[in-house]
N, CA, C and O atoms as a printed pandas DataFrame, in Angstrom:
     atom_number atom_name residue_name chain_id  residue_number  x_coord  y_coord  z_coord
0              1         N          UNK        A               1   14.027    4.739  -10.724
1              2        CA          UNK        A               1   14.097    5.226   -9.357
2              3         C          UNK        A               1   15.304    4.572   -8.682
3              4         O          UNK        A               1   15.361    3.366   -8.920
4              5         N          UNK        A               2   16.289    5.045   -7.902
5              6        CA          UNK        A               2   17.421    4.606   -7.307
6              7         C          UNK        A               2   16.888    4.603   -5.743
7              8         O          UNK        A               2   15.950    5.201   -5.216
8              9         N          UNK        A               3   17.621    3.917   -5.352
9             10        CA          UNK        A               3   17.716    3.344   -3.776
10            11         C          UNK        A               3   17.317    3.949   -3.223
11            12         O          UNK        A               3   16.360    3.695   -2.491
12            13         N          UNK        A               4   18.317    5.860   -3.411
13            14        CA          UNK        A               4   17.688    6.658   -2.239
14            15         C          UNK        A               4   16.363    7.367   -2.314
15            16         O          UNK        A               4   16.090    8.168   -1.420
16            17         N          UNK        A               5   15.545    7.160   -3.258
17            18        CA          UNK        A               5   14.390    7.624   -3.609
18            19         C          UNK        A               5   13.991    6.982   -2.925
19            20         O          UNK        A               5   13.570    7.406   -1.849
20            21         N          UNK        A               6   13.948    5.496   -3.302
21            22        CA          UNK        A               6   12.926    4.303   -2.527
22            23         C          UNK        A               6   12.992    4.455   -1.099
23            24         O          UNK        A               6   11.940    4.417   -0.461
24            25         N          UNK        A               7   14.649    4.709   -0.217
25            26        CA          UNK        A               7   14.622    4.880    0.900
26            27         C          UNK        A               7   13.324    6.073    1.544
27            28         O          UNK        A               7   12.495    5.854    2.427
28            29         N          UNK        A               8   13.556    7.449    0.666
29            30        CA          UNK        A               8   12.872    8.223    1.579
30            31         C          UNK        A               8   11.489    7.932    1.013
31            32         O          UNK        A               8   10.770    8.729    1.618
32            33         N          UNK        A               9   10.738    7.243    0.203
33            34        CA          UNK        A               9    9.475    7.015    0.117
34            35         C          UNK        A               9    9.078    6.015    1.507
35            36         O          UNK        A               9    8.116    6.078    2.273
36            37         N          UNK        A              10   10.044    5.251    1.472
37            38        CA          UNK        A              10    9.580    4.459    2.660
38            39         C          UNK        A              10    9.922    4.865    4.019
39            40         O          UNK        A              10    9.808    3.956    4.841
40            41         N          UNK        A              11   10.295    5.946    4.451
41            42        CA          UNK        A              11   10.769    6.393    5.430
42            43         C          UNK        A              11    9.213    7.472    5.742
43            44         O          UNK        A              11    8.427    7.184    6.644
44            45         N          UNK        A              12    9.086    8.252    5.149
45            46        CA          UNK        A              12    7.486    8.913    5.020
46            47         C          UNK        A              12    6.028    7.734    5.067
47            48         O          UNK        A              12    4.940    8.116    5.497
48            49         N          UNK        A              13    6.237    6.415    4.596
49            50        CA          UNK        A              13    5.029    5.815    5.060
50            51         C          UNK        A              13    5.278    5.535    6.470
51            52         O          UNK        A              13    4.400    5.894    7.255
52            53         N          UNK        A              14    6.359    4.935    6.949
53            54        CA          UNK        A              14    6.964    4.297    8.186
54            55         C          UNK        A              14    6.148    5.647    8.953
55            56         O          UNK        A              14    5.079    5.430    9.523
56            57         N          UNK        A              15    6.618    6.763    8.926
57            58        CA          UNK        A              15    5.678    7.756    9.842
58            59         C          UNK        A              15    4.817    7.825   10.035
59            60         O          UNK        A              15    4.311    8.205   11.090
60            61         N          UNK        A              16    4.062    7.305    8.590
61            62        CA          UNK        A              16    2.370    7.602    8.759
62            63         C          UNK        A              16    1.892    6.601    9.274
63            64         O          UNK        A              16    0.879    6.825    9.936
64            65         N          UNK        A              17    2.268    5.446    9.225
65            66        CA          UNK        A              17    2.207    4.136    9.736
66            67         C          UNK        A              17    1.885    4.048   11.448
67            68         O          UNK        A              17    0.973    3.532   12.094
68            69         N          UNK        A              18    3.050    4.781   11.802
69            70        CA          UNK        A              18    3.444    4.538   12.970
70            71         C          UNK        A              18    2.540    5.798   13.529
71            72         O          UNK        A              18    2.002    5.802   14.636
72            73         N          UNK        A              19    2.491    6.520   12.877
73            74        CA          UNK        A              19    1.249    7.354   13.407
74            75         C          UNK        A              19   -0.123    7.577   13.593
75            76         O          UNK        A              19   -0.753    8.461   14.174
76            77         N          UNK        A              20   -0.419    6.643   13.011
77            78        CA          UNK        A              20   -1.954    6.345   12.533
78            79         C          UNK        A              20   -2.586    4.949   14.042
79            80         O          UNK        A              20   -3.700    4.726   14.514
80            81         N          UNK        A              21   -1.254    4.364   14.310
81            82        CA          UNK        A              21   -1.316    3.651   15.165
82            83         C          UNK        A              21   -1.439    4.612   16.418
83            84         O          UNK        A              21   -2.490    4.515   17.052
84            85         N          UNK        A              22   -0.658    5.372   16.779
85            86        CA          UNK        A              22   -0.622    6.212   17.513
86            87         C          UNK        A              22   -2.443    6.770   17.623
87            88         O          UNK        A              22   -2.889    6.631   18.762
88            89         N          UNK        A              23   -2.966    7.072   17.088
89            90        CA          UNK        A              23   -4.238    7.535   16.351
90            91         C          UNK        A              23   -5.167    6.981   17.446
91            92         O          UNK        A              23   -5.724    7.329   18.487
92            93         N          UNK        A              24   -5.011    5.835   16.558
93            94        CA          UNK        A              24   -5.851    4.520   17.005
94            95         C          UNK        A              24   -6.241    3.833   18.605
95            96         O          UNK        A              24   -7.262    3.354   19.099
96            97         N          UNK        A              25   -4.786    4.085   19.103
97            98        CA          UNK        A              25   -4.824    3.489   20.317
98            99         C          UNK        A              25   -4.297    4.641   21.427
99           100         O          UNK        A              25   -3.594    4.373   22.401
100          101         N          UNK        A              26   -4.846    6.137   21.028
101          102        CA          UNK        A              26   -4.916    7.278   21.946
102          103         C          UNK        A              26   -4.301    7.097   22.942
103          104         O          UNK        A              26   -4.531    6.808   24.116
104          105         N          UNK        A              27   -2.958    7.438   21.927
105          106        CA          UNK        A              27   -1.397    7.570   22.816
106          107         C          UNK        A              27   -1.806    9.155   23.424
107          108         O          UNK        A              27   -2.609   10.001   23.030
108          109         N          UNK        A              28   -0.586    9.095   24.882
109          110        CA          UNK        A              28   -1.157   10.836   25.253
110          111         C          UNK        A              28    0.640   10.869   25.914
111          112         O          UNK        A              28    1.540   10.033   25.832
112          113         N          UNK        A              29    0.596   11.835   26.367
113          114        CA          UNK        A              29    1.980   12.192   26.862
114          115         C          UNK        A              29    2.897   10.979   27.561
115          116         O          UNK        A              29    3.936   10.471   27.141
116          117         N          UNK        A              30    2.278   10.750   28.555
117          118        CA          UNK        A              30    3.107    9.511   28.996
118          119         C          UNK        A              30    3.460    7.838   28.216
119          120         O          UNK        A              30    4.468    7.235   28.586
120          121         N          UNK        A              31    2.918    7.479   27.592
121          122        CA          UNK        A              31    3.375    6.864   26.250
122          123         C          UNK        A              31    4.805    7.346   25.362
123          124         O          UNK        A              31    5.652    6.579   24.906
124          125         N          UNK        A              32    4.786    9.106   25.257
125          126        CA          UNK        A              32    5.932    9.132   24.622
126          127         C          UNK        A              32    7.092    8.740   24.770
127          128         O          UNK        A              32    7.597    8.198   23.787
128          129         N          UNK        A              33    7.951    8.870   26.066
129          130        CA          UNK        A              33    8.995    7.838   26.439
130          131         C          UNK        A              33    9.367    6.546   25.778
131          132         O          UNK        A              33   10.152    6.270   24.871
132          133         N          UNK        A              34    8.629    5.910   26.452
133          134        CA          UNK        A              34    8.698    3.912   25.676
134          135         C          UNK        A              34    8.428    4.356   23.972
135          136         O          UNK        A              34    9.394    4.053   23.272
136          137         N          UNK        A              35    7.605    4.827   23.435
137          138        CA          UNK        A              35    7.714    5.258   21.711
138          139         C          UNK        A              35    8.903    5.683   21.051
139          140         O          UNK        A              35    9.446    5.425   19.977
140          141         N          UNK        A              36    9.104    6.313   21.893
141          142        CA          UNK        A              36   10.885    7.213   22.045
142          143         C          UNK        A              36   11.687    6.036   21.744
143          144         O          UNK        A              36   12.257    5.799   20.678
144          145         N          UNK        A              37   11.669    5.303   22.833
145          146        CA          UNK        A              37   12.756    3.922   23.032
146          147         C          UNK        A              37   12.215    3.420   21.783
147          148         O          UNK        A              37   12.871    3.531   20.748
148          149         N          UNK        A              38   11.146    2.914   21.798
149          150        CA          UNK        A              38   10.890    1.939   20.363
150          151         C          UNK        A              38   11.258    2.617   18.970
151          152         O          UNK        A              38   12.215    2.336   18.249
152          153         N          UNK        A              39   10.600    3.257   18.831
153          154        CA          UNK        A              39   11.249    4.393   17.499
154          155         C          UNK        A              39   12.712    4.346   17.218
155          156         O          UNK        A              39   13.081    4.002   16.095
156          157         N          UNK        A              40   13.857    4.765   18.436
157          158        CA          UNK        A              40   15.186    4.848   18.396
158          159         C          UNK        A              40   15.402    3.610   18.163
159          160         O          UNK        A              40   15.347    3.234   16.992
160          161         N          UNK        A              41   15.723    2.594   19.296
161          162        CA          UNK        A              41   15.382    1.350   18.877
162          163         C          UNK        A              41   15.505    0.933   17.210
163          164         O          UNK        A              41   16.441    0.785   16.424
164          165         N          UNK        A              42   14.530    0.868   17.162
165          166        CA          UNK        A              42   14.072    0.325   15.856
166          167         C          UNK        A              42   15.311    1.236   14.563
167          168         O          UNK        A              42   15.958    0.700   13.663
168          169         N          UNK        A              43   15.264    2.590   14.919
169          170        CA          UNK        A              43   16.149    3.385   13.677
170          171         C          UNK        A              43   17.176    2.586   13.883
171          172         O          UNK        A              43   17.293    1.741   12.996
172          173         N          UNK        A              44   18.229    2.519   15.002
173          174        CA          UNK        A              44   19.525    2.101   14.996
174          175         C          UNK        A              44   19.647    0.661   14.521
175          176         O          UNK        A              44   20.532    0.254   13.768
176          177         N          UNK        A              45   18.657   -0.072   15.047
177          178        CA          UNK        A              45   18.992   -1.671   14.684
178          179         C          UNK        A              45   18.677   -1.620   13.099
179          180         O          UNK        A              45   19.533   -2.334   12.576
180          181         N          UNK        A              46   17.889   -1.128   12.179
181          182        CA          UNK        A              46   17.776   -0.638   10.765
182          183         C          UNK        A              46   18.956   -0.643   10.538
183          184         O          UNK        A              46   19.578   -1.570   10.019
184          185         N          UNK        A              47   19.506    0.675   11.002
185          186        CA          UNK        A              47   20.914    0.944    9.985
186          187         C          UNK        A              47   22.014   -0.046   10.755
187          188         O          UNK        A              47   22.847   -0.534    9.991
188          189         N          UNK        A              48   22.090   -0.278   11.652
189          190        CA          UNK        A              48   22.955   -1.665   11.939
190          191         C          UNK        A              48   22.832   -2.436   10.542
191          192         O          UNK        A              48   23.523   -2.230    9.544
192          193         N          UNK        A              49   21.961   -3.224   10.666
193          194        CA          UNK        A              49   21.750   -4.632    9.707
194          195         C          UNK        A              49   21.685   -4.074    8.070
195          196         O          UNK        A              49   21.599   -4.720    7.026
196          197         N          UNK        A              50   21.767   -2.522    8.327
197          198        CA          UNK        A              50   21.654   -2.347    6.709
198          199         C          UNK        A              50   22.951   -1.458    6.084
199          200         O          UNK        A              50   23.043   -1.074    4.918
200          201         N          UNK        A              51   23.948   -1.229    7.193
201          202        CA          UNK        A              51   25.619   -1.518    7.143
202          203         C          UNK        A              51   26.067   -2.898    7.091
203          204         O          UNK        A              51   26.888   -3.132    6.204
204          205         N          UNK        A              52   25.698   -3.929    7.881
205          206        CA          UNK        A              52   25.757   -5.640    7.564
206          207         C          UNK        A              52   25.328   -5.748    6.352
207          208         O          UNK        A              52   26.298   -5.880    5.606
208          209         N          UNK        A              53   24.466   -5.755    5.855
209          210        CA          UNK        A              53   23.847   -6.082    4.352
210          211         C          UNK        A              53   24.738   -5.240    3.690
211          212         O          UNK        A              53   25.107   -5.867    2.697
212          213         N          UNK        A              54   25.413   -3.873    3.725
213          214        CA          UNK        A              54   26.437   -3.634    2.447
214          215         C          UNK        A              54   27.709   -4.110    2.390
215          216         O          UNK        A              54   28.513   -4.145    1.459
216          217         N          UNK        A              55   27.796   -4.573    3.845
217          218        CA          UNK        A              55   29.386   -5.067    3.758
218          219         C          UNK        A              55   29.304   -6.657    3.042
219          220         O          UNK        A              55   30.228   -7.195    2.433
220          221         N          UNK        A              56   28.060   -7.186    3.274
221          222        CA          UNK        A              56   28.195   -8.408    2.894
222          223         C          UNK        A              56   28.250   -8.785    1.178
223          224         O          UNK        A              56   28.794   -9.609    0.442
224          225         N          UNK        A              57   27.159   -7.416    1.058
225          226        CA          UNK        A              57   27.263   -7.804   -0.399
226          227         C          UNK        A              57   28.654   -7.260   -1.447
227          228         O          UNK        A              57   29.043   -7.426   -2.603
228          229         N          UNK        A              58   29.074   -6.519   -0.193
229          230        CA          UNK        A              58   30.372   -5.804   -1.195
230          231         C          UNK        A              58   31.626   -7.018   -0.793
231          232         O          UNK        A              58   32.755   -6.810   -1.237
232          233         N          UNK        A              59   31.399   -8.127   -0.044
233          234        CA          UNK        A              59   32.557   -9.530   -0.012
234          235         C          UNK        A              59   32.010  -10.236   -0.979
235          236         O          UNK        A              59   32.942  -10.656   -1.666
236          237         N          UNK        A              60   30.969  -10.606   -1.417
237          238        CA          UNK        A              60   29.853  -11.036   -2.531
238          239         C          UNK        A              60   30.522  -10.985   -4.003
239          240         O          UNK        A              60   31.451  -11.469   -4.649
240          241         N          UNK        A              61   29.363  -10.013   -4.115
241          242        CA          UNK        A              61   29.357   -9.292   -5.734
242          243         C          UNK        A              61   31.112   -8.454   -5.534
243          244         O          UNK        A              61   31.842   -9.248   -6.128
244          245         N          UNK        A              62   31.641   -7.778   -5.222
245          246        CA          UNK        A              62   32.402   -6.850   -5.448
246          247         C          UNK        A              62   34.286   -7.728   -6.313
247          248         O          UNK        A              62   35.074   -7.280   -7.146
248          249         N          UNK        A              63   34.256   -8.814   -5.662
249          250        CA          UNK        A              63   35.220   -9.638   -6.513
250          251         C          UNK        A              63   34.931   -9.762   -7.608
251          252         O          UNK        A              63   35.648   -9.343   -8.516
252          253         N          UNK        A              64   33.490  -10.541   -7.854
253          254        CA          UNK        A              64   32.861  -10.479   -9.610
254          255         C          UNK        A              64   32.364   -9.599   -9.899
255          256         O          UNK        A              64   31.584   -9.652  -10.850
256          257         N          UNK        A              65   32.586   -8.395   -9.216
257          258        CA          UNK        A              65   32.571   -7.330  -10.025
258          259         C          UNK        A              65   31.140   -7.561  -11.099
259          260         O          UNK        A              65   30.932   -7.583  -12.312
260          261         N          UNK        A              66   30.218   -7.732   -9.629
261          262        CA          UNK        A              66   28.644   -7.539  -10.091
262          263         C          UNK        A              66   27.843   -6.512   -9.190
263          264         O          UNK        A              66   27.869   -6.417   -7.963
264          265         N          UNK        A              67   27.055   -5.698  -10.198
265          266        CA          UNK        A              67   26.277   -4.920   -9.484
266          267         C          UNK        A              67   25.265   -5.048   -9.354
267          268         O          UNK        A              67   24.608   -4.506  -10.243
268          269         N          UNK        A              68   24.445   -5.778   -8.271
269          270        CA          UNK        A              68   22.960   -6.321   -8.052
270          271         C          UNK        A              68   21.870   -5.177   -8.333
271          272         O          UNK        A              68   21.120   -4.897   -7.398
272          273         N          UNK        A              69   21.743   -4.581   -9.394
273          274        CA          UNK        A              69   20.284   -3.903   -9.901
274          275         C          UNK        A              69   19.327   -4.113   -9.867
275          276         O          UNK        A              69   18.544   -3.218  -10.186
276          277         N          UNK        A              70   18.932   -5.110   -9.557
277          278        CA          UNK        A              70   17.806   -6.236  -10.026
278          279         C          UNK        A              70   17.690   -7.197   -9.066
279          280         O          UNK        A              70   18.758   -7.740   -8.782
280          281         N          UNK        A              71   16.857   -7.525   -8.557
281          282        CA          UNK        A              71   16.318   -8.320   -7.756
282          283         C          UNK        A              71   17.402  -10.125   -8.081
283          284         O          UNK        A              71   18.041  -10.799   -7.272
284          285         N          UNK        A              72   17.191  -10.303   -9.382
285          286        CA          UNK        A              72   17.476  -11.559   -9.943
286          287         C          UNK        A              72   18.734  -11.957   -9.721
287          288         O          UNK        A              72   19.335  -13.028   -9.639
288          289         N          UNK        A              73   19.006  -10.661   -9.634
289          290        CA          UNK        A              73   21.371  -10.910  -10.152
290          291         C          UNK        A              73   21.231  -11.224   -8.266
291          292         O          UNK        A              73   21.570  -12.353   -7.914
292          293         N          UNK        A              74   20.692  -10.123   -7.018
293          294        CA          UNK        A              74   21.276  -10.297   -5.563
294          295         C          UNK        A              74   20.496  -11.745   -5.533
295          296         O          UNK        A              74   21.513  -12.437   -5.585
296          297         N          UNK        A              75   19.623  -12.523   -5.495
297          298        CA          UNK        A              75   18.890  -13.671   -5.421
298          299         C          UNK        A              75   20.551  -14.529   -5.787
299          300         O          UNK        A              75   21.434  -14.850   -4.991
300          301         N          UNK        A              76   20.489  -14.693   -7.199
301          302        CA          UNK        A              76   21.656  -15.467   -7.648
302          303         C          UNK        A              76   22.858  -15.775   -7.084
303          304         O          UNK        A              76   23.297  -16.899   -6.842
304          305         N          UNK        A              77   23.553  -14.322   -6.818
305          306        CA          UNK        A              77   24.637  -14.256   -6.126
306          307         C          UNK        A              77   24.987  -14.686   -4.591
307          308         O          UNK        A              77   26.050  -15.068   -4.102
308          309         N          UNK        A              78   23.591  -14.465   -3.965
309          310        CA          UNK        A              78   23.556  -15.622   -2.819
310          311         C          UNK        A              78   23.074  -16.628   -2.846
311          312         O          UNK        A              78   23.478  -17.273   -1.878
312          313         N          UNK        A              79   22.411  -17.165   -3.419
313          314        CA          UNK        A              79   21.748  -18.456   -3.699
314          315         C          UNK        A              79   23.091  -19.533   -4.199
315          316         O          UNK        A              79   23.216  -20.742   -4.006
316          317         N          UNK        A              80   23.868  -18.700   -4.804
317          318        CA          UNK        A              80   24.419  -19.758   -5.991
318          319         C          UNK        A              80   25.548  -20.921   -4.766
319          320         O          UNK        A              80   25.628  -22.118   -4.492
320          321         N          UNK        A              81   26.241  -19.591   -4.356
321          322        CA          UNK        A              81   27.000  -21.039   -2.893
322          323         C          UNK        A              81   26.285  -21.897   -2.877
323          324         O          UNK        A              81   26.704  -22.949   -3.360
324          325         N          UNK        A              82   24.959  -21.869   -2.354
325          326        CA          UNK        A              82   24.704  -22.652   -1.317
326          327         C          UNK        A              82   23.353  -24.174   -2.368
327          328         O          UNK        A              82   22.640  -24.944   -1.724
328          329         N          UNK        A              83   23.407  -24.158   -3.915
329          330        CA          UNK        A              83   23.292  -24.598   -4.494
330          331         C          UNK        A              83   21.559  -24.840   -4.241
331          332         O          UNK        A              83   20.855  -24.152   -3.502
332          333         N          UNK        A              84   21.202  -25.778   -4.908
333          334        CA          UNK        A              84   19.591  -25.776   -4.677
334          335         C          UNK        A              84   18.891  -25.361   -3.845
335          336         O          UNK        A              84   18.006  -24.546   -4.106
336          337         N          UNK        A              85   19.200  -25.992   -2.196
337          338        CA          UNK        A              85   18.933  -25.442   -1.392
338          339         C          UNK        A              85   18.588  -24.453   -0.853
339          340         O          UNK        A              85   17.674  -24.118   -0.099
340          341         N          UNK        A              86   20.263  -23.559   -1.788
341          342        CA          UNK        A              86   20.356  -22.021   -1.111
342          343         C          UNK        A              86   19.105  -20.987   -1.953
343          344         O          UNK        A              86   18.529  -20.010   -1.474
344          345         N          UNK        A              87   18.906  -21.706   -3.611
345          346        CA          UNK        A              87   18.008  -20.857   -4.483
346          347         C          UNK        A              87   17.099  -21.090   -3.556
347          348         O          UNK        A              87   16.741  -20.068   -2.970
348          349         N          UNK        A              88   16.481  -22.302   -3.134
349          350        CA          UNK        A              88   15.242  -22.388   -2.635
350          351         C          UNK        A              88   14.639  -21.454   -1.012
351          352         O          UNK        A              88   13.562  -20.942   -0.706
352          353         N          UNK        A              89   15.715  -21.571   -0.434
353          354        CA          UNK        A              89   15.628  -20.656    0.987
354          355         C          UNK        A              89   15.629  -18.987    0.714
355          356         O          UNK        A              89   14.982  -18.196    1.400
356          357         N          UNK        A              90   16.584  -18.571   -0.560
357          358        CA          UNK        A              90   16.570  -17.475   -0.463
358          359         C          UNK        A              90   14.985  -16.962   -1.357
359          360         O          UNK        A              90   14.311  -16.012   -0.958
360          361         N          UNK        A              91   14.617  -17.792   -2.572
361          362        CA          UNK        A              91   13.229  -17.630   -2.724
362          363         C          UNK        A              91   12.441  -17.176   -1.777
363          364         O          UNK        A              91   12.336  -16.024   -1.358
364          365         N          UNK        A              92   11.716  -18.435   -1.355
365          366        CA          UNK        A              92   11.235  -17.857   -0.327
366          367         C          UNK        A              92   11.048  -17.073    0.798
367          368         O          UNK        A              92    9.987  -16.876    1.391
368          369         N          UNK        A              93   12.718  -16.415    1.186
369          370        CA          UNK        A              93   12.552  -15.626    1.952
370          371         C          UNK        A              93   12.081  -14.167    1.047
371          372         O          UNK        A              93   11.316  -13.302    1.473
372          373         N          UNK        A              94   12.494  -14.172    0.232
373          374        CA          UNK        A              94   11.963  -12.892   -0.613
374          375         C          UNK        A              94   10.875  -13.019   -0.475
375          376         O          UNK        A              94   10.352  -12.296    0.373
376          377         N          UNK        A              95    9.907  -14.102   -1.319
377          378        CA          UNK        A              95    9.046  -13.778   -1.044
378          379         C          UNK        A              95    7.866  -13.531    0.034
379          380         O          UNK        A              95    6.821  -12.886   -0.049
380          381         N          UNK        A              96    8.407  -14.252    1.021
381          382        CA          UNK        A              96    8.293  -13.704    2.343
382          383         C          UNK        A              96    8.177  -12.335    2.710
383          384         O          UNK        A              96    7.249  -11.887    3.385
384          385         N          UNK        A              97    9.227  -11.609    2.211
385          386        CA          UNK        A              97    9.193  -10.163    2.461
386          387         C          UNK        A              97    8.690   -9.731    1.625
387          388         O          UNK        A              97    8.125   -8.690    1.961
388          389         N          UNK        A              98    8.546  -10.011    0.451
389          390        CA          UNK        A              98    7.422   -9.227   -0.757
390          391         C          UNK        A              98    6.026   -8.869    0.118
391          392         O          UNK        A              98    5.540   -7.808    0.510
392          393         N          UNK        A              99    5.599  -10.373    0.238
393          394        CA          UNK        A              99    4.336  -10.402    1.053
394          395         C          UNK        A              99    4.425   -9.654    2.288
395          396         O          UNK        A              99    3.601   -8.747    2.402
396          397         N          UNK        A             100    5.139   -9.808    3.119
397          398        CA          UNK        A             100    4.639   -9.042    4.109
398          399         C          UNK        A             100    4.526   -7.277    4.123
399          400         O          UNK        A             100    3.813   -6.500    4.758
400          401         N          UNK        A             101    5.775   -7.060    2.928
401          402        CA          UNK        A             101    5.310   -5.348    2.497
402          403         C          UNK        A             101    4.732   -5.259    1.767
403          404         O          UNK        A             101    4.947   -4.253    1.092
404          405         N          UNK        A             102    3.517   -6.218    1.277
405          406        CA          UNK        A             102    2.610   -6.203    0.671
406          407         C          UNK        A             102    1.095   -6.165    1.439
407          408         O          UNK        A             102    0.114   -5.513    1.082
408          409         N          UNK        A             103    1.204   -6.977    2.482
409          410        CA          UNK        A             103    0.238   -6.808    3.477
410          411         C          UNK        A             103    0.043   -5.285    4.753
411          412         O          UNK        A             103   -0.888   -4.736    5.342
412          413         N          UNK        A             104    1.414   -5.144    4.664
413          414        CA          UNK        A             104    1.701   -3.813    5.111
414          415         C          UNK        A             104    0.765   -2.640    4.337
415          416         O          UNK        A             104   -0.236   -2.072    4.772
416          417         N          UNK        A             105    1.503   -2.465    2.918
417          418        CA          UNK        A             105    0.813   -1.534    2.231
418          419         C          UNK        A             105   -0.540   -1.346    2.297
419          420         O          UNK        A             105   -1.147   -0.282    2.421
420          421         N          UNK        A             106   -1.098   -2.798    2.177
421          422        CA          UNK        A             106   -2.549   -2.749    2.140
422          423         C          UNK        A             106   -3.170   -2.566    3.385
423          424         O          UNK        A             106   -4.393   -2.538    3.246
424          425         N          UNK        A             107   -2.848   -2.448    4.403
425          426        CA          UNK        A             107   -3.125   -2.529    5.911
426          427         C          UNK        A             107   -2.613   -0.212    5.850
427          428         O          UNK        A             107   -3.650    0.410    6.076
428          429         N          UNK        A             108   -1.880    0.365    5.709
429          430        CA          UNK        A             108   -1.884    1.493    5.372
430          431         C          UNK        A             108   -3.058    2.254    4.554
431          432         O          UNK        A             108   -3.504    3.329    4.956
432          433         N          UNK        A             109   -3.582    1.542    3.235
433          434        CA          UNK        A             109   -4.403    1.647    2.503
434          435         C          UNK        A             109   -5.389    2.244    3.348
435          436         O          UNK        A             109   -5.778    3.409    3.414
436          437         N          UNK        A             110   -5.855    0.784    4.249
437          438        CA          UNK        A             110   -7.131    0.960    4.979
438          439         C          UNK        A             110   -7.073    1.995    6.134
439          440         O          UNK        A             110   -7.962    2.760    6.506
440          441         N          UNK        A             111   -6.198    1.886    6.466
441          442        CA          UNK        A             111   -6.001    3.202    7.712
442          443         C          UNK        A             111   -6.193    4.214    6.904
443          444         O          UNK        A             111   -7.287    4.638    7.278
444          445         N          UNK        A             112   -5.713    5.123    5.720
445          446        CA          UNK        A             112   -5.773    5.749    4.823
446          447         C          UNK        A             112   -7.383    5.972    4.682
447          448         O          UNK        A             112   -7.985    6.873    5.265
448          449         N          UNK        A             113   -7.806    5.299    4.075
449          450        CA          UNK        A             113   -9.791    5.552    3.748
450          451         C          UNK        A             113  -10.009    5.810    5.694
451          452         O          UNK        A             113  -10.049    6.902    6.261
452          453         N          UNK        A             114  -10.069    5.040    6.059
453          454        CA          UNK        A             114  -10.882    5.199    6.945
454          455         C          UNK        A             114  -10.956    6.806    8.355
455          456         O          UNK        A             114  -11.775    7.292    9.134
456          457         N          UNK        A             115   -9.669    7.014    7.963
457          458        CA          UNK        A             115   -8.988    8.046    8.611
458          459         C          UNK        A             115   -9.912    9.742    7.776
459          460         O          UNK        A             115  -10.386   10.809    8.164
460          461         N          UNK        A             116   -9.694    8.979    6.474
461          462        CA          UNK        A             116  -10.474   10.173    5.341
462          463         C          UNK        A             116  -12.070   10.143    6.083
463          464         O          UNK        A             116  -12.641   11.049    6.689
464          465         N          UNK        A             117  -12.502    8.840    5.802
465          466        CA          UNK        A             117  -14.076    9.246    5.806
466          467         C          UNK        A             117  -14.466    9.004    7.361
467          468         O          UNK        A             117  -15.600    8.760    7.773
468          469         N          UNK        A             118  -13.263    9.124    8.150
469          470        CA          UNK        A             118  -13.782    8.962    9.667
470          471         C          UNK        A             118  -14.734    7.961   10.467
471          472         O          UNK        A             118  -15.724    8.152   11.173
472          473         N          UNK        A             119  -13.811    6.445    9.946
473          474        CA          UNK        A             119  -14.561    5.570   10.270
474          475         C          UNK        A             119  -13.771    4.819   11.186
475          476         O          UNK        A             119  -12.562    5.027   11.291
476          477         N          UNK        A             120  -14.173    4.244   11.634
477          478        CA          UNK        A             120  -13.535    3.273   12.996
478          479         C          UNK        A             120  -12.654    2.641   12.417
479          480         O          UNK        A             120  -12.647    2.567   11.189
480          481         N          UNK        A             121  -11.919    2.177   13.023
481          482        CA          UNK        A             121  -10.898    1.046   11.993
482          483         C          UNK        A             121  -10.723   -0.326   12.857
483          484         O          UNK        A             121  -10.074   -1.266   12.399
């Protein structure tokens, strides 16, 4: 699966996500505005920081003429400057974000059943 697959898989939960919330806390017309703002919001600062993240990695990898496929090689390639330290901070921030789109997913899950068998959430 390549990037842009993964992008639009996660672009279709982000909806359901954000809609299910919507659901939940019986948004009605006047709500839409500020959702509006937050939604936009949120798209632009995304692709902001995720034009930052290609430029950075293309000052990076693109001299050594490495192509981060793999989780292991982008870890490395920033980690390696910044020597123990840097392995150790960038670890954990991964896994930081593993977990939290891991708690995500599973927090979807449950909205998911409960939405099916029409149960409170």
């Amino acid at each position: 699966m390549c990037e842009w697959d993964f992008g639009q898989r996660v672009k279709e939960y982000e909806v359901h996500f954000y809609s299910s919330g919507a659901m939940e806390e019986d948004w009605n017309e006047k709500d839409l505005p500020e959702n509006f703002e937050v939604a936009s919001l949120g798209s632009i600062l995304g692709a902001v920081l995720t034009v930052a993240l290609l430029a950075i990695d293309a000052l990076v990898f693109m001299p050594e003429r490495v192509f981060p496929e793999h989780l292991n090689v982008a870890v490395s390639g920033i980690a390696t400057p910044l020597g123990k330290t840097g392995y150790l901070l960038v670890i954990l921030g991964t896994l930081a974000c593993l977990a939290g789109a891991s708690v995500e997913t599973v927090l979807s899950g449950g909205y998911n059943l409960c939405q099916f068998y029409n149960l409170t959430w």
